[in-house]
PDB file of N, CA, C and O in Angstrom:
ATOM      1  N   UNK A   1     103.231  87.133 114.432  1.00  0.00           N
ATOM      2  CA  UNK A   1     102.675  87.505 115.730  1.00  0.00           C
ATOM      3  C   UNK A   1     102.514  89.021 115.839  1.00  0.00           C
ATOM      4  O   UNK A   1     101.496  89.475 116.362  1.00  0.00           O
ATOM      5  N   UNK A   2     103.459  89.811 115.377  1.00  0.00           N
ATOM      6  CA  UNK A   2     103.299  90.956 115.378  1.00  0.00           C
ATOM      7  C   UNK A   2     101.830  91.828 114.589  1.00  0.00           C
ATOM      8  O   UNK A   2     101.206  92.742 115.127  1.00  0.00           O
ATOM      9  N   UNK A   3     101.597  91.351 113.478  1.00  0.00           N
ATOM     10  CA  UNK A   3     100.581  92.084 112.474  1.00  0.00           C
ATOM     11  C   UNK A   3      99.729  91.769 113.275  1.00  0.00           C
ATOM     12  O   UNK A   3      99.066  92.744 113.630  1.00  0.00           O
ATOM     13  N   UNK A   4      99.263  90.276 114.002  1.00  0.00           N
ATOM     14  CA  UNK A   4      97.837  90.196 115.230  1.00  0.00           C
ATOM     15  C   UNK A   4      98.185  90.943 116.019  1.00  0.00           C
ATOM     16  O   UNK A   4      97.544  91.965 115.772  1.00  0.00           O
ATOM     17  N   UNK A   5      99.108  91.204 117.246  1.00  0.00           N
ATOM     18  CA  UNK A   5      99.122  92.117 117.471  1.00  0.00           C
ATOM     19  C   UNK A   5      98.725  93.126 117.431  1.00  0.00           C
ATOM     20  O   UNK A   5      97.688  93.392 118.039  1.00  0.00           O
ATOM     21  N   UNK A   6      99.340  93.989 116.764  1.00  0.00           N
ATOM     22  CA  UNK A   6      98.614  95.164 115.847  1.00  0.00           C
ATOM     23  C   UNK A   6      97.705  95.676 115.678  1.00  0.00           C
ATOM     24  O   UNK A   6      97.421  96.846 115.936  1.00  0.00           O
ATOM     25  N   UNK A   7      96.924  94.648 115.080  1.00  0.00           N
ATOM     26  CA  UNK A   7      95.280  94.232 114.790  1.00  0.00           C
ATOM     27  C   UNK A   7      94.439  94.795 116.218  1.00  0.00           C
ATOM     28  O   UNK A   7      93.530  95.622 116.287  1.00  0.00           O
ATOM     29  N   UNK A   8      95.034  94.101 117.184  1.00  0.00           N
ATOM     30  CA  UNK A   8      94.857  94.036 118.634  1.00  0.00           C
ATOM     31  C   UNK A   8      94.919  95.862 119.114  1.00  0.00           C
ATOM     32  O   UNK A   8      94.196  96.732 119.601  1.00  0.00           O
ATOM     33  N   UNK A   9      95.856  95.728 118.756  1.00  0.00           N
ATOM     34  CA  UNK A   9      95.942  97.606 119.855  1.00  0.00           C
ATOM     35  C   UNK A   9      95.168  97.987 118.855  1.00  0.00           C
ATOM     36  O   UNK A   9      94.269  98.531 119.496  1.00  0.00           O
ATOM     37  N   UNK A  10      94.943  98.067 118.014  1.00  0.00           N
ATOM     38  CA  UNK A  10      94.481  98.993 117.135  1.00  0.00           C
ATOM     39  C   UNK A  10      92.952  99.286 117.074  1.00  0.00           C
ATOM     40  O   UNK A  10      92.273 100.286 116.841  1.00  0.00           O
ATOM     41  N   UNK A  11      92.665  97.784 117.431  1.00  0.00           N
ATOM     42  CA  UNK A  11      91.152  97.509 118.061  1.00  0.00           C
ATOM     43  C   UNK A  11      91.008  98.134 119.677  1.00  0.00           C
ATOM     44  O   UNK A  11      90.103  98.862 120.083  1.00  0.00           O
ATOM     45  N   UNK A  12      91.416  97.955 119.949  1.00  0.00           N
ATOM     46  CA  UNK A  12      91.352  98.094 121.435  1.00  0.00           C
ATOM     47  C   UNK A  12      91.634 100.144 120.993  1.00  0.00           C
ATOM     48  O   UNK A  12      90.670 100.903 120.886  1.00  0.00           O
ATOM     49  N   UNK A  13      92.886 100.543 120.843  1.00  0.00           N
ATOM     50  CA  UNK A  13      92.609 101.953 120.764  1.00  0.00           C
ATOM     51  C   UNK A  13      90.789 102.331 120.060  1.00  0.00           C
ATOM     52  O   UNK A  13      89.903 102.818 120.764  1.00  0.00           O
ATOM     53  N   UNK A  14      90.640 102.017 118.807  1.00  0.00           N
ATOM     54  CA  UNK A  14      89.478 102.522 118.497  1.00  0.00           C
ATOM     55  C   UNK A  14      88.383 102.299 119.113  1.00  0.00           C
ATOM     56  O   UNK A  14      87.446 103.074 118.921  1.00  0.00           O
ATOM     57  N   UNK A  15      88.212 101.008 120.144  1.00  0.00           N
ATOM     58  CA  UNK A  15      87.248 101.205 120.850  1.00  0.00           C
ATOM     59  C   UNK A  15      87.187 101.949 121.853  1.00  0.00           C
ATOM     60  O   UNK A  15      86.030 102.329 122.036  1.00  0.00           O
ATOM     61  N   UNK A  16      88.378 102.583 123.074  1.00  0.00           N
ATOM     62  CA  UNK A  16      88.663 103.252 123.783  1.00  0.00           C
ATOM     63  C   UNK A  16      88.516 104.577 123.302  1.00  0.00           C
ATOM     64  O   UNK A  16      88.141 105.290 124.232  1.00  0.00           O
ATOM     65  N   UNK A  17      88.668 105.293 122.113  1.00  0.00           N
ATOM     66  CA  UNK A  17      88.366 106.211 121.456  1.00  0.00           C
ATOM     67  C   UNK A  17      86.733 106.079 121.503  1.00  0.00           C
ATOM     68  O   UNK A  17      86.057 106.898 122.125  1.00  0.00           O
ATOM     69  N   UNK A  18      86.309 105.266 120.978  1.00  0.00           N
ATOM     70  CA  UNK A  18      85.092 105.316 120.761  1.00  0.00           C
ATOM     71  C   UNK A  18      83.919 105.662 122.275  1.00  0.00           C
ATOM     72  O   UNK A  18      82.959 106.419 122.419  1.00  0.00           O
ATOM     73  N   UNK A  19      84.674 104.593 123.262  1.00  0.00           N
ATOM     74  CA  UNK A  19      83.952 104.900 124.395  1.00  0.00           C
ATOM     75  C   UNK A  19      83.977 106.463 125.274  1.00  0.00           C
ATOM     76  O   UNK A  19      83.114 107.269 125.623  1.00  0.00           O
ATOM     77  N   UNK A  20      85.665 106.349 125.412  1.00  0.00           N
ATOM     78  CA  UNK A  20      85.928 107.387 125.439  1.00  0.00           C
ATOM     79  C   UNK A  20      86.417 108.669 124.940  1.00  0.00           C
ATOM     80  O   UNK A  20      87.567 109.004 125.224  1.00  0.00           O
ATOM     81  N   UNK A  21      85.642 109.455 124.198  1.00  0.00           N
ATOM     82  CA  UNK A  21      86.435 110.219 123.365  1.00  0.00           C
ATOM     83  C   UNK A  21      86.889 111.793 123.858  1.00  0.00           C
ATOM     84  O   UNK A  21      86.262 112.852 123.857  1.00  0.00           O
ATOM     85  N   UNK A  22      88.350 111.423 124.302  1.00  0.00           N
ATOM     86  CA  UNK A  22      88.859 112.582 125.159  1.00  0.00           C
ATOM     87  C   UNK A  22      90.038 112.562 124.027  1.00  0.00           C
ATOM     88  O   UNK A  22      90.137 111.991 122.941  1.00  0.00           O
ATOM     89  N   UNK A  23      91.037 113.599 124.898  1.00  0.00           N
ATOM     90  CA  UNK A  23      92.252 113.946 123.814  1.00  0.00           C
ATOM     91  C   UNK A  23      93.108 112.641 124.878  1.00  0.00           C
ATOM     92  O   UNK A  23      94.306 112.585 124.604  1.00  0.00           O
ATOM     93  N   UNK A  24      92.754 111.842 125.771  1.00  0.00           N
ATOM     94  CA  UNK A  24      93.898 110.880 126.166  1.00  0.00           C
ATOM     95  C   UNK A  24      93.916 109.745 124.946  1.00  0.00           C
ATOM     96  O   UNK A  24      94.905 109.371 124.315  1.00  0.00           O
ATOM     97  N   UNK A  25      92.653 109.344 124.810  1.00  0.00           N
ATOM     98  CA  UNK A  25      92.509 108.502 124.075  1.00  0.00           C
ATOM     99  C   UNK A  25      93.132 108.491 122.727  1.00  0.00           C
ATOM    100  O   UNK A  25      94.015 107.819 122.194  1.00  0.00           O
ATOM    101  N   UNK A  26      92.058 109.857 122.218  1.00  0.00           N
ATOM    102  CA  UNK A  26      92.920 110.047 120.510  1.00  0.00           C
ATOM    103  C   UNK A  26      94.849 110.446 120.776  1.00  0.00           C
ATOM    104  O   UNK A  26      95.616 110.422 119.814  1.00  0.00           O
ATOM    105  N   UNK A  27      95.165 110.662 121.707  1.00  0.00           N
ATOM    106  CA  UNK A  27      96.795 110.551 121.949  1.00  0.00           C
ATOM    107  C   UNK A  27      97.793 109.214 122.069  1.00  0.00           C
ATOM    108  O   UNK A  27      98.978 108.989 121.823  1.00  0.00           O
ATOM    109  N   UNK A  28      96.347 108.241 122.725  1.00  0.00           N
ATOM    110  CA  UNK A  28      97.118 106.786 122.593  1.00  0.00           C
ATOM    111  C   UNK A  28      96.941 106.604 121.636  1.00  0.00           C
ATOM    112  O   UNK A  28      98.037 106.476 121.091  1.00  0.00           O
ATOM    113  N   UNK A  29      95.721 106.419 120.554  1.00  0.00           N
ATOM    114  CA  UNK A  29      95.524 105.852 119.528  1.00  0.00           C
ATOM    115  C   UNK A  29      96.683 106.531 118.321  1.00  0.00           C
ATOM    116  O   UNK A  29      97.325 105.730 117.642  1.00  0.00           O
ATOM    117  N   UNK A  30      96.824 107.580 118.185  1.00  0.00           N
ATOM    118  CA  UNK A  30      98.197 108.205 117.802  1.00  0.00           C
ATOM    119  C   UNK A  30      99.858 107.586 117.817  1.00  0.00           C
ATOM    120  O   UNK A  30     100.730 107.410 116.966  1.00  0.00           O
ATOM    121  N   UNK A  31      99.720 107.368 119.365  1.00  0.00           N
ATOM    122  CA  UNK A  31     100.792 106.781 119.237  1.00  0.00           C
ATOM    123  C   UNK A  31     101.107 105.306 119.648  1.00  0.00           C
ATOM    124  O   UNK A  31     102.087 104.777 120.173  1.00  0.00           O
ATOM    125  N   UNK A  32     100.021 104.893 119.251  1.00  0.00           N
ATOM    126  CA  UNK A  32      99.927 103.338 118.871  1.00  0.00           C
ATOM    127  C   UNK A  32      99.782 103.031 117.756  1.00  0.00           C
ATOM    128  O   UNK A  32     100.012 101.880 117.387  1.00  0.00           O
ATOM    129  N   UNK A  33      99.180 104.393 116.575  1.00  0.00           N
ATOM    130  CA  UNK A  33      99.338 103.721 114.906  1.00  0.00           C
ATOM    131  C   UNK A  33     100.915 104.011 114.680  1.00  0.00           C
ATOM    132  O   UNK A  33     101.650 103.428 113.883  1.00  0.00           O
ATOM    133  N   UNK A  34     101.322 105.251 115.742  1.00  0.00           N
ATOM    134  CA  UNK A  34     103.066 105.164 114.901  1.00  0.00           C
ATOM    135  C   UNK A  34     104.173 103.809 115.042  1.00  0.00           C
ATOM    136  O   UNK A  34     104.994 103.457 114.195  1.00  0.00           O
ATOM    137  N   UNK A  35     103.899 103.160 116.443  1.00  0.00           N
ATOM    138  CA  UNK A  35     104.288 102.083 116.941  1.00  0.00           C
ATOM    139  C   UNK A  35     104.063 101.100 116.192  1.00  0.00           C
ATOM    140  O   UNK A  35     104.932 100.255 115.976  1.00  0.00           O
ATOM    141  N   UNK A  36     102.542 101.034 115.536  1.00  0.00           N
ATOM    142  CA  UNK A  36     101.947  99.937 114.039  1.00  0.00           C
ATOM    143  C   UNK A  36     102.901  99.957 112.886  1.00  0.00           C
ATOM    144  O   UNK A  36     103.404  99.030 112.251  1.00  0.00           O
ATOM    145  N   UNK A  37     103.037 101.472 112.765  1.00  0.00           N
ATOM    146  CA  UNK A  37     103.775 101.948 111.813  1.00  0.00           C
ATOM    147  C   UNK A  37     105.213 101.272 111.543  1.00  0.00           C
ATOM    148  O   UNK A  37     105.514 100.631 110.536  1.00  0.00           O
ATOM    149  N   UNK A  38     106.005 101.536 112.605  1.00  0.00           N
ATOM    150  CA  UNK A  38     107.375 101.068 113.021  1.00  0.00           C
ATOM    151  C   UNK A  38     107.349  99.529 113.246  1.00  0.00           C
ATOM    152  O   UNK A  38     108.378  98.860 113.155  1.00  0.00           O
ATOM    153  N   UNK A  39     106.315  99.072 113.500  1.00  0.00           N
ATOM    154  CA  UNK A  39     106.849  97.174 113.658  1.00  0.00           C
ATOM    155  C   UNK A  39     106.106  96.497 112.302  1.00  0.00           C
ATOM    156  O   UNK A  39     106.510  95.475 111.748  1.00  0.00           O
ATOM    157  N   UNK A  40     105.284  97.053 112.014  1.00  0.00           N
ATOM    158  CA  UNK A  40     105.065  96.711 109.962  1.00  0.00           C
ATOM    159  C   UNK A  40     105.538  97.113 109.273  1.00  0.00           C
ATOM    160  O   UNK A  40     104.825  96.836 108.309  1.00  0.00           O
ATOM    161  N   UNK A  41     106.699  97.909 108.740  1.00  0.00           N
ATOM    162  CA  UNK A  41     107.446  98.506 108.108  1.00  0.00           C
ATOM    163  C   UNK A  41     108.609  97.421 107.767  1.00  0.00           C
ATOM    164  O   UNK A  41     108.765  96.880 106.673  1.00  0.00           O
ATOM    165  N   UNK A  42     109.274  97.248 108.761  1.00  0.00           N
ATOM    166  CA  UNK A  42     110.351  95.932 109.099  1.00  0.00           C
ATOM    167  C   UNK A  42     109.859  95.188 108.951  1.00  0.00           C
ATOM    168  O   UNK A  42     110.663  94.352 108.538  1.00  0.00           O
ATOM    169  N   UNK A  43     108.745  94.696 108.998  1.00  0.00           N
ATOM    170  CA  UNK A  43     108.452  93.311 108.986  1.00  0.00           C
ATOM    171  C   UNK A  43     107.910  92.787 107.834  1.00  0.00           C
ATOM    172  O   UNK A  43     108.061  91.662 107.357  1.00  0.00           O
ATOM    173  N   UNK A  44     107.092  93.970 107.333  1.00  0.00           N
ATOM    174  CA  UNK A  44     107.046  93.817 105.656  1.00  0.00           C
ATOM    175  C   UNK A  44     108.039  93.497 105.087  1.00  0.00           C
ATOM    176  O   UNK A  44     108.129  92.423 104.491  1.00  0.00           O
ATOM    177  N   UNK A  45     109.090  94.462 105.163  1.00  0.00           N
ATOM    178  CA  UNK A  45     110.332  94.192 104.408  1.00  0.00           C
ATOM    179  C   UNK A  45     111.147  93.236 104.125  1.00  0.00           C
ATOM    180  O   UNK A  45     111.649  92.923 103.046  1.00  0.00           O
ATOM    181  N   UNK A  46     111.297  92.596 105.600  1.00  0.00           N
ATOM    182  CA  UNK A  46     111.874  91.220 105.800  1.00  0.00           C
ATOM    183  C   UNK A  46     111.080  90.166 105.501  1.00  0.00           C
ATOM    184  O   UNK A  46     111.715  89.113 105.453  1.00  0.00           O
ATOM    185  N   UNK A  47     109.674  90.046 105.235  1.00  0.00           N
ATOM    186  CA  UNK A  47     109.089  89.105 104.509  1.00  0.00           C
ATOM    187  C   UNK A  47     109.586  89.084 103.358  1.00  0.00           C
ATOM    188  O   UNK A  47     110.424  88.247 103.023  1.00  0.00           O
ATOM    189  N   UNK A  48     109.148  89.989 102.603  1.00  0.00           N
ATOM    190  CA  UNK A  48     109.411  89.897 100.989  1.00  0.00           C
ATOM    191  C   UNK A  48     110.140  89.500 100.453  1.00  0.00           C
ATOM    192  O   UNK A  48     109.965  88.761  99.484  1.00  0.00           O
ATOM    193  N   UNK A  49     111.125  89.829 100.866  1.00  0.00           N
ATOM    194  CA  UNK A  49     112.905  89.954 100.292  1.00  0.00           C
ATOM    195  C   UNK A  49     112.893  87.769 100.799  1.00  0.00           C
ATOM    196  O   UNK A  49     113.191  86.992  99.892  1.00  0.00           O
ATOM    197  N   UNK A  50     112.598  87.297 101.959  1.00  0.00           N
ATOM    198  CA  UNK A  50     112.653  85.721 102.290  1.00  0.00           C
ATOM    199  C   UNK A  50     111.692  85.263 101.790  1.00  0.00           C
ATOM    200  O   UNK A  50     112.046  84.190 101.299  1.00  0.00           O
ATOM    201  N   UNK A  51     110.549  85.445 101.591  1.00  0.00           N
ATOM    202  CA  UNK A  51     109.023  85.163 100.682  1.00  0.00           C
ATOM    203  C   UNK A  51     109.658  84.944  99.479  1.00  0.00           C
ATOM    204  O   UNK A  51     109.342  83.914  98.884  1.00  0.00           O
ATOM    205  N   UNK A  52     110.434  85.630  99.010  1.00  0.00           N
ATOM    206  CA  UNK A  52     110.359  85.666  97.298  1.00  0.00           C
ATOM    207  C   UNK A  52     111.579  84.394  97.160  1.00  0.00           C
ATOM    208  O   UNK A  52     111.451  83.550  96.274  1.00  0.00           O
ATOM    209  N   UNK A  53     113.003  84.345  98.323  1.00  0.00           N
ATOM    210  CA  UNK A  53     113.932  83.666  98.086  1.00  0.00           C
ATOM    211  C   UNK A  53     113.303  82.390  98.183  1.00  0.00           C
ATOM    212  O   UNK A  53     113.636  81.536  97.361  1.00  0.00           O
ATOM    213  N   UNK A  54     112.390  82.097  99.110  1.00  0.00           N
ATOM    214  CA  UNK A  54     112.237  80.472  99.465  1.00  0.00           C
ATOM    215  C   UNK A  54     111.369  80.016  97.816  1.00  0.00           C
ATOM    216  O   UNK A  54     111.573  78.978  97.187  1.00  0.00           O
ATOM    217  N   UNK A  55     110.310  81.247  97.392  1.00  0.00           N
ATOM    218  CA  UNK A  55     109.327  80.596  96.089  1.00  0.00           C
ATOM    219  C   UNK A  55     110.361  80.260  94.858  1.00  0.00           C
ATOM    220  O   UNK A  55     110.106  79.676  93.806  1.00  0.00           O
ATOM    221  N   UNK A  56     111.747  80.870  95.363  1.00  0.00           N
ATOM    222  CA  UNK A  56     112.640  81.049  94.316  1.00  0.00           C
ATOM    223  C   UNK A  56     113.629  80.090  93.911  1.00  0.00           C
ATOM    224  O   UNK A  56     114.379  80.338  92.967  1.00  0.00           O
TER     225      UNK A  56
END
């Protein structure tokens, strides 16, 4: 749920950028890729490591 998510703000920032292109915008979109950043990081991680145990 999280990576759609993601997908989601990330769309939504670049179009808000796009429509509007002020420094509010490129400031959300900023700190909505670090927020991307921080909930795919973990969540990568914790796939892999259970991905690999269950094929295993």
């Amino acid at each position: 749920m999280r990576p759609s998510l993601s997908v989601m703000i990330a769309a939504a920032g670049l179009w808000s950028m796009a429509v509007d292109n002020s420094a509010t915008a490129r400031s959300l979109l900023s700190l909505l890729a670090l927020l991307m950043a921080k909930w795919s990081e973990p969540a990568a991680r914790a796939a892999i490591p259970s991905g690999m145990s269950q094929n295993a």
